[in-house]
VEXKE-968175 format. One record per residue: x, y, z of N, C-alpha, C in turn. Coordinates in steps of 0.02 Angstrom, whole numbers, plus 50000, padded with zeros to 5 digits. Example, Ala and Ser with C-alpha at 12.3 -4.5 7.8 and 13.67 -1.06 7.14 Angstrom:
// residues 2
<atom <50660,49716,50390>,<50615,49775,50390>,<50660,49835,50390>>,
<atom <50642,49888,50354>,<50684,49947,50357>,<50645,50002,50394>>,
***
This chain:
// residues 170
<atom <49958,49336,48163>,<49904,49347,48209>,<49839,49359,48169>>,
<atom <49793,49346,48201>,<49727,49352,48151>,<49715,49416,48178>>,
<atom <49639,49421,48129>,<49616,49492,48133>,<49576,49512,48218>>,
<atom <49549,49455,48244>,<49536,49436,48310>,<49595,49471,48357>>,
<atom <49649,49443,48348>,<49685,49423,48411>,<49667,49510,48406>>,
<atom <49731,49513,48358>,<49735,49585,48352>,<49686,49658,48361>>,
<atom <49625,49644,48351>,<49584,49695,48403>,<49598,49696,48460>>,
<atom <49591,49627,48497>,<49588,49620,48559>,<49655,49654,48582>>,
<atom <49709,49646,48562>,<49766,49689,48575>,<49766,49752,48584>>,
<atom <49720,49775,48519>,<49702,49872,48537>,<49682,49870,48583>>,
<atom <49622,49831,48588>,<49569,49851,48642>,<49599,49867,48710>>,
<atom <49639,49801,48711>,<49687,49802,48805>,<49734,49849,48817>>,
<atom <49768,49852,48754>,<49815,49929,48773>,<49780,49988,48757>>,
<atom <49726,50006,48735>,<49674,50066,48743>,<49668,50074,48802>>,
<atom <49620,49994,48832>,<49609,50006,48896>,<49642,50005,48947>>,
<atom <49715,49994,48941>,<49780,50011,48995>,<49801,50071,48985>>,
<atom <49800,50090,48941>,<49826,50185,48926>,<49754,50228,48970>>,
<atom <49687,50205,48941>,<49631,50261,48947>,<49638,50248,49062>>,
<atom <49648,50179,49073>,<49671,50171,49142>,<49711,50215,49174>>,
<atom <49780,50207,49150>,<49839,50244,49169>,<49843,50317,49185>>,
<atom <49788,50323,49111>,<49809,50415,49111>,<49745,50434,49156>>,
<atom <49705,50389,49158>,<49641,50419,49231>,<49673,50425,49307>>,
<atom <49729,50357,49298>,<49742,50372,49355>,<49788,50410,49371>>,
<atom <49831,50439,49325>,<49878,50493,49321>,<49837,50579,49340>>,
<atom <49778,50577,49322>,<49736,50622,49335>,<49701,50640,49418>>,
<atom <49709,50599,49446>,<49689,50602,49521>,<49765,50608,49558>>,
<atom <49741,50628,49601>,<49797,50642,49676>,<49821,50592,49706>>,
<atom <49847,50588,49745>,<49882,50508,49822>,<49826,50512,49834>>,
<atom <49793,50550,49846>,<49727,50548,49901>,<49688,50499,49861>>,
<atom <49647,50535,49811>,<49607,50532,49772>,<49616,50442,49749>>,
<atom <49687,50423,49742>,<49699,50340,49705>,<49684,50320,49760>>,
<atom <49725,50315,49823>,<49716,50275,49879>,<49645,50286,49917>>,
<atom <49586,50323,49909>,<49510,50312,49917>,<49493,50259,49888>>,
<atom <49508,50250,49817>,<49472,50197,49769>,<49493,50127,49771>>,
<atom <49566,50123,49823>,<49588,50070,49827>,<49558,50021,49887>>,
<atom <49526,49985,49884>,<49500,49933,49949>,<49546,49921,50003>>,
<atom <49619,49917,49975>,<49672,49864,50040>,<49697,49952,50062>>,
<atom <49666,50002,50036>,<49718,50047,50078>,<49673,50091,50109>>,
<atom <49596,50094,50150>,<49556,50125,50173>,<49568,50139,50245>>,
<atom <49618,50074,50285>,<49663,50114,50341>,<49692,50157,50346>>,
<atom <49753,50166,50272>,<49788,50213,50258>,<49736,50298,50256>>,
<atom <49684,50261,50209>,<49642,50344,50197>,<49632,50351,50278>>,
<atom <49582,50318,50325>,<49581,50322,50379>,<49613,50356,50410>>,
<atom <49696,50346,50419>,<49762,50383,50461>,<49755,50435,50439>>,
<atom <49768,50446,50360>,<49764,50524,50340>,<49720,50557,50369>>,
<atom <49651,50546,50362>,<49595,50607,50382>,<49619,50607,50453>>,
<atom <49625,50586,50475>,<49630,50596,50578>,<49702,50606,50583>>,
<atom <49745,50623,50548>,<49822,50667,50565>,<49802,50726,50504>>,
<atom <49731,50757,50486>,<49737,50803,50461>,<49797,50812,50387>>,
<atom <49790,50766,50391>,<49843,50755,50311>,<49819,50770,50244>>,
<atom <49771,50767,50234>,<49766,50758,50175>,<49754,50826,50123>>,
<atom <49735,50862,50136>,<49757,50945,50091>,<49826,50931,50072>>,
<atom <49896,50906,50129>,<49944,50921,50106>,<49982,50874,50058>>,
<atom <49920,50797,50081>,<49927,50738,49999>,<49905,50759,49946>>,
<atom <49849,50809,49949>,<49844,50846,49883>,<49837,50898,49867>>,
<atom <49902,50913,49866>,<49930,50970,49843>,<49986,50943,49800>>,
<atom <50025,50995,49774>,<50064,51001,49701>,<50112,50948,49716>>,
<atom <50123,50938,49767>,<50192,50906,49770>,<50248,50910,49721>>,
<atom <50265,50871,49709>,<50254,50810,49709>,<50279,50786,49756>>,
<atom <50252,50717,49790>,<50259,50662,49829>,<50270,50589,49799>>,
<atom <50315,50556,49842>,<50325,50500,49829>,<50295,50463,49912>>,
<atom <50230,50415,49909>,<50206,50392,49957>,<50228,50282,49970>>,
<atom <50239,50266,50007>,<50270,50225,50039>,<50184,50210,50059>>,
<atom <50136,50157,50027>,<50074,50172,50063>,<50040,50081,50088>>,
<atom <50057,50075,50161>,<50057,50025,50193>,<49979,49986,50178>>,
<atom <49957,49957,50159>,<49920,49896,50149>,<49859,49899,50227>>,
<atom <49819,49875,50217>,<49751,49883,50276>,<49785,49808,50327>>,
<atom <49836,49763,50272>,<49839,49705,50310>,<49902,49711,50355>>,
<atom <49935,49782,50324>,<50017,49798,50367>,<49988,49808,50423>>,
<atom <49933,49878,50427>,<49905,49894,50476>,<49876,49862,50541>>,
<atom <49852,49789,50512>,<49820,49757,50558>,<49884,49701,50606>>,
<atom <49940,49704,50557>,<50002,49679,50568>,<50043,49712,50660>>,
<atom <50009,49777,50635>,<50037,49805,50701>,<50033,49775,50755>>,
<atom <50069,49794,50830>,<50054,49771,50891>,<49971,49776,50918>>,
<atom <49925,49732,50932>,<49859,49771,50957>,<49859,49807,51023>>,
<atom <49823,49862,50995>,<49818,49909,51006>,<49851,49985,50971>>,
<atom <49898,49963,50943>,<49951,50027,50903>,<49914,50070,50866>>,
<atom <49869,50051,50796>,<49811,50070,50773>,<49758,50115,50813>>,
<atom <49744,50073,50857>,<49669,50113,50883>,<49716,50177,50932>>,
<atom <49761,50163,50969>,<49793,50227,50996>,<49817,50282,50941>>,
<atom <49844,50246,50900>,<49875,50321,50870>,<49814,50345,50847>>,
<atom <49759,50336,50815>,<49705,50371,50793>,<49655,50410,50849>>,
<atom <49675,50417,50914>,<49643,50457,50957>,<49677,50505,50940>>,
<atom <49638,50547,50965>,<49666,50634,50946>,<49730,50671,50981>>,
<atom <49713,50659,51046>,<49796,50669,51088>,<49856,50631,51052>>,
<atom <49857,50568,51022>,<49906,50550,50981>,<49922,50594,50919>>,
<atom <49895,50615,50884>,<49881,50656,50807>,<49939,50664,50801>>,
<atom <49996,50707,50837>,<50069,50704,50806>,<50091,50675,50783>>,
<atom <50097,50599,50863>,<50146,50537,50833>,<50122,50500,50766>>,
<atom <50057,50490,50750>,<50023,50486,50703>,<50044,50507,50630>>,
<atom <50040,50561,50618>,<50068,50613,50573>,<50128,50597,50577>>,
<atom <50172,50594,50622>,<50246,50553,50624>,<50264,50510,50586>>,
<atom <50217,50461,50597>,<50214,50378,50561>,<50197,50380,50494>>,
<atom <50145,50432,50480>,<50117,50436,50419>,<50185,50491,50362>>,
<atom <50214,50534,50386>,<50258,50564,50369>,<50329,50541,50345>>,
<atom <50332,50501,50373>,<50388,50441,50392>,<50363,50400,50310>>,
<atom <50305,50393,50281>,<50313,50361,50224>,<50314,50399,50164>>,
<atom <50317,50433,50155>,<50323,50502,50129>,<50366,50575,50113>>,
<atom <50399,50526,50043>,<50482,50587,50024>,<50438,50635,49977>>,
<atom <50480,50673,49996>,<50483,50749,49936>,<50495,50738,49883>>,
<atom <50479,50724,49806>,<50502,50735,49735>,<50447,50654,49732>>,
<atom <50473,50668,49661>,<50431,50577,49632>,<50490,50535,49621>>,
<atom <50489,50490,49659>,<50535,50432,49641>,<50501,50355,49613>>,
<atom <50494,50350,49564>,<50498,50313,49525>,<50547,50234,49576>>,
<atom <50525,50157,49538>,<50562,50120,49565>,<50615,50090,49524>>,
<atom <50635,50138,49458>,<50680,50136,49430>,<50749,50180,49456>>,
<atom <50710,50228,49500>,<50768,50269,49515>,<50795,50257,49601>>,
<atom <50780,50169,49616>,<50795,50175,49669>,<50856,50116,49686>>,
<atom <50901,50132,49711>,<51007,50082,49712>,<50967,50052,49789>>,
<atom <51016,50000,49774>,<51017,49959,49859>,<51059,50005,49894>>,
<atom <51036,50022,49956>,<51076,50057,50006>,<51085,50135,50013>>,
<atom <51036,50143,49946>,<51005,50212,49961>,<50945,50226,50029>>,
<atom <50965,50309,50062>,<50929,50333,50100>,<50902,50356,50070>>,
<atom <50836,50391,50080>,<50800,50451,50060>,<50763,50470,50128>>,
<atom <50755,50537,50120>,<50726,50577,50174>,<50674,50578,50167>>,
<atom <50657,50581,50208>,<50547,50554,50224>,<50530,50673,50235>>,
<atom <50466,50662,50239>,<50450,50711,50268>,<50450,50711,50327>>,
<atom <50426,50681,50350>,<50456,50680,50445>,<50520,50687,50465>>,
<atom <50573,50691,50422>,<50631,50717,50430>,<50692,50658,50447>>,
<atom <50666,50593,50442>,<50726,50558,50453>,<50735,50532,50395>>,
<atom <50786,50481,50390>,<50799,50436,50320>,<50781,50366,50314>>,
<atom <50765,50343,50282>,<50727,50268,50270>,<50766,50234,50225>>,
<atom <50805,50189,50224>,<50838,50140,50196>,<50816,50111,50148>>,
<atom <50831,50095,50090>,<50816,50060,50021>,<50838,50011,50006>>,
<atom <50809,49949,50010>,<50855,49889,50000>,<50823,49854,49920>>,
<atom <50868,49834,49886>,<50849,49794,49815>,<50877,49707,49828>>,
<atom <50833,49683,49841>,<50826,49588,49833>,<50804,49553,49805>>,
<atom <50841,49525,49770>,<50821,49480,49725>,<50747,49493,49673>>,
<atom <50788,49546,49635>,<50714,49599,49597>,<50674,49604,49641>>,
<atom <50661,49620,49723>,<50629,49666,49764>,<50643,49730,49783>>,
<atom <50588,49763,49784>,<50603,49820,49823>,<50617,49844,49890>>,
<atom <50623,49853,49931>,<50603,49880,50011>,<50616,49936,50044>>,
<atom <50593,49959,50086>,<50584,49999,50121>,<50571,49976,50192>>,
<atom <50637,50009,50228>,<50625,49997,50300>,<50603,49921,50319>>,
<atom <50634,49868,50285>,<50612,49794,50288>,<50534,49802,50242>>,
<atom <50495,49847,50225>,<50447,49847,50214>,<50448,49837,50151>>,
<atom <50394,49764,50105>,<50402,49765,50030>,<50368,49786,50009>>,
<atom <50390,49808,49935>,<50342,49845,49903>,<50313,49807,49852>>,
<atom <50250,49802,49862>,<50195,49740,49834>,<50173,49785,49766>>,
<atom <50178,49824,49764>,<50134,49850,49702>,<50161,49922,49693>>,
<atom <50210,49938,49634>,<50259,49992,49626>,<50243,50053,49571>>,
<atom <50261,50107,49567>,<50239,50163,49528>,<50175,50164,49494>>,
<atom <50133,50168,49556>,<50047,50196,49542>,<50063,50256,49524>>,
<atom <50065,50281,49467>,<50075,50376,49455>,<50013,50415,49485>>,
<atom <50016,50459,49524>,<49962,50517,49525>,<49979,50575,49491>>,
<atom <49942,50620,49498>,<49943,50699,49466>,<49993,50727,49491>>,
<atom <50015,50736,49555>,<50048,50767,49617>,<50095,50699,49653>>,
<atom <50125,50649,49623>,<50175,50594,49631>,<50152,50532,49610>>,
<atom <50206,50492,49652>,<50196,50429,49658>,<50179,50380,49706>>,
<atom <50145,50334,49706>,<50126,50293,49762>,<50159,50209,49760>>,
<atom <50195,50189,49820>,<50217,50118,49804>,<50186,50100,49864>>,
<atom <50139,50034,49843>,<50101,49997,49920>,<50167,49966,49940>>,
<atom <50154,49963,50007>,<50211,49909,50045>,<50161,49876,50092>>,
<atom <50210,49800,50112>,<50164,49780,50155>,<50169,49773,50244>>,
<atom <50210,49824,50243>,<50213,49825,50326>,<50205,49923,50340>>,
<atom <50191,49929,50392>,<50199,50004,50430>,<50261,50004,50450>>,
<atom <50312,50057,50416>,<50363,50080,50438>,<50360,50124,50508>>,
<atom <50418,50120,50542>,<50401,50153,50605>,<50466,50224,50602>>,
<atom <50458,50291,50614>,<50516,50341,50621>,<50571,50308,50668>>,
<atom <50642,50316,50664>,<50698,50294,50715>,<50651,50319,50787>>,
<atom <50631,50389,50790>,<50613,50419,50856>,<50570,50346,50907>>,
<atom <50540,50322,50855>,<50471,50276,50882>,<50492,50189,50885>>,
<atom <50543,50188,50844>,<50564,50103,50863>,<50613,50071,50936>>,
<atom <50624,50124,50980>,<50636,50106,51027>,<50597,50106,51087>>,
<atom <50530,50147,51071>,<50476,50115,51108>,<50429,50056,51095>>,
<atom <50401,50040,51153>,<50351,49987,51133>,<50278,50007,51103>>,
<atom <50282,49984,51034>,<50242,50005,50985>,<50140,49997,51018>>,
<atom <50132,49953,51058>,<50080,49975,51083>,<50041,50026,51129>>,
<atom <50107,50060,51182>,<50109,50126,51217>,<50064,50184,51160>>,
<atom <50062,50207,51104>,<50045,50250,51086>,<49953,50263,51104>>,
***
């Protein structure tokens, strides 16, 4: 390798470490603000009152649906759950992506459950070197924060409580 290539080598893994560890330094909250495709997501948080408890110590492992999952929904699903009389079911949905501890996507088997904070379990499927969640893929895997981890997916998972209604009622 010449003397060229080889700077350029420092340079990129400098600037993937000095990256990494910045973003290891901010919260769920704090990454998913700066992210463009997830400003729905910030959106849901502030209006289910969530977000003190995204940053805090956690750690959390966040399941964090894409602006295009969102728009994926039934119309109308979105604009209802974000009225205020909804705020529970809301917090429901948003809770529902969101386990206790940091899980990493090394530490995740096909056909593993894990328990959400909303209190039910969400299914883990591994395909063909994919990830998923709740049919939901995971497009972009172990964003580290300070206080967990974040994996985008590209659909809105729904709690068991809420998939036997019709998702535009809310």
């Amino acid at each position: 390798m010449t003397m060229k290539t080889n700077a350029f080598i420092i340079f990129f893994v400098g600037l993937f470490m000095t990256t990494l560890t910045f973003a290891q330094d901010k919260d769920i909250v704090a990454l998913a603000i700066e992210q463009d495709n997830l400003s729905t997501l910030v959106m849901a948080v502030k209006a289910a009152d969530l977000v003190e408890t995204l940053q805090s110590d956690g750690p959390f492992t966040v399941f964090a649906p894409t602006n295009e999952a969102f728009a994926a929904l039934p119309e109308g699903t979105l604009e209802s759950l974000l009225k205020p009389e909804n705020k529970d079911k809301l917090a429901a949905v948003l809770t529902y992506h969101v386990v206790s501890g940091k899980v990493l996507s090394t530490d995740l088997s096909d056909g593993m459950e894990a328990t959400t904070v909303e209190g039910s379990n969400a299914k883990v499927m591994l395909k063909g070197g994919e990830a998923m969640i709740e049919g939901a893929k995971v497009v972009a895997a172990d964003v580290e924060a300070s206080n967990g981890v974040v994996h985008v997916i590209d659909a809105v998972i729904l709690p068991p409580s809420m998939t036997g209604t019709a998702q535009g009622e809310y």
